[in-house]
C-alpha angles and dihedrals in degrees: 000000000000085000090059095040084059099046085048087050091045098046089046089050093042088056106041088051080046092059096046098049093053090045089048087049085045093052088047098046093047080051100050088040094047106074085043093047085049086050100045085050086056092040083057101035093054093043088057093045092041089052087058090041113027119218090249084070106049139036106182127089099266090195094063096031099081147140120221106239118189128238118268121011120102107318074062088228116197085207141342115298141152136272109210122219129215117206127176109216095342101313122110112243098171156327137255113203123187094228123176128206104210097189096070113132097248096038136280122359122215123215156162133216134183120202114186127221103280089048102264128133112257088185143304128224131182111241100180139012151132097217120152113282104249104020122038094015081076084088082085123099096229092045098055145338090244094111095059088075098088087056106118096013123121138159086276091063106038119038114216093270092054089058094087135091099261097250086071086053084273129129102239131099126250116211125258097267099004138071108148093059084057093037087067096035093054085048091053093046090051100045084052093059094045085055098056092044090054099045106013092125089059104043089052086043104044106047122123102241103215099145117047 
């Protein structure tokens, strides 16, 4: 019976030292990961904002030179984030805002849009969605050029009622297949615009100049 009790000891003890060891080689993996993990995110997230703003354009850090935006409103935030601003020798050319277009038909989409300082779009890119493979999916970049339609567009060019895929009376095109995935695109796009016309003085005044 003594002889049981042991190898229950010792398996108990086996496993419980088991245990601590994986957890301990967990702790230190997530460690050693973390910092590149950190590094591959910027690495992303400055390929997506340079192919709105070339590097010709700009030469700041557009990941540290950023404006604190608030959750909701019209850029439709999930939570507070940043827009980030690109300036070339000190002086603002555009700016670069996270919007979201809650109406897609899989659920949100994710974008960003740079407008540059006379109100104009520099480019927009999609950035997250679920939309269906095929059809709506061809708001990606590497899908279709359909999304480099809005490049040059502002609220100069295009009334209000412009700013709609043409089968609502717009003048934007739907995609073969799919109208509700560019209706919300368009409306994002728009609201995007609306926003920069109504706080563009603060957002080029308020930025936190890092990277100049």
């Amino acid at each position: 019976m003594d002889s049981v009790k042991q190898s229950v000891f010792r398996a108990v003890v086996g496993l419980g030292l088991f245990a601590i060891i994986t957890s301990g080689l967990i702790a230190t993996t997530q460690s050693l990961t973390k910092d590149t993990i950190a590094v591959e995110i910027k690495k992303a997230q400055s390929k997506a904002l340079i192919q709105i703003v070339p590097l010709d354009e700009h030469n700041n850090d557009l990941l540290s030179d950023t404006v604190p935006l608030n959750e909701g409103g019209l850029l439709n935030l999930p939570h507070t984030t940043d827009a980030y601003i690109a300036r070339n020798n000190g002086e603002p050319v555009a700016v670069i805002f996270p919007v979201t277009a809650a109406n897609g038909y899989s659920g949100p989409i994710k974008m960003i849009v740079g407008i540059d300082t006379s109100g104009k779009v520099k480019g927009v890119r999609v950035v997250g969605h679920r939309e269906t493979p095929g059809l709506g999916d061809k708001i990606e970049i590497k899908k279709s050029d359909w999304i480099l339609s809005f490049n040059g567009k502002s609220l100069v060019s295009h009334t209000d009622e412009q700013w709609k895929v043409k089968k609502d009376g717009g003048d934007f095109d739907q995609l073969t297949g799919a109208t509700i995935t560019p209706r919300a695109v368009v409306s994002g796009v728009h609201n995007a615009l609306l926003f920069f016309k109504q706080n563009q003085h603060v957002i080029f005044d308020g930025g936190k100049s890092g990277g100049h």
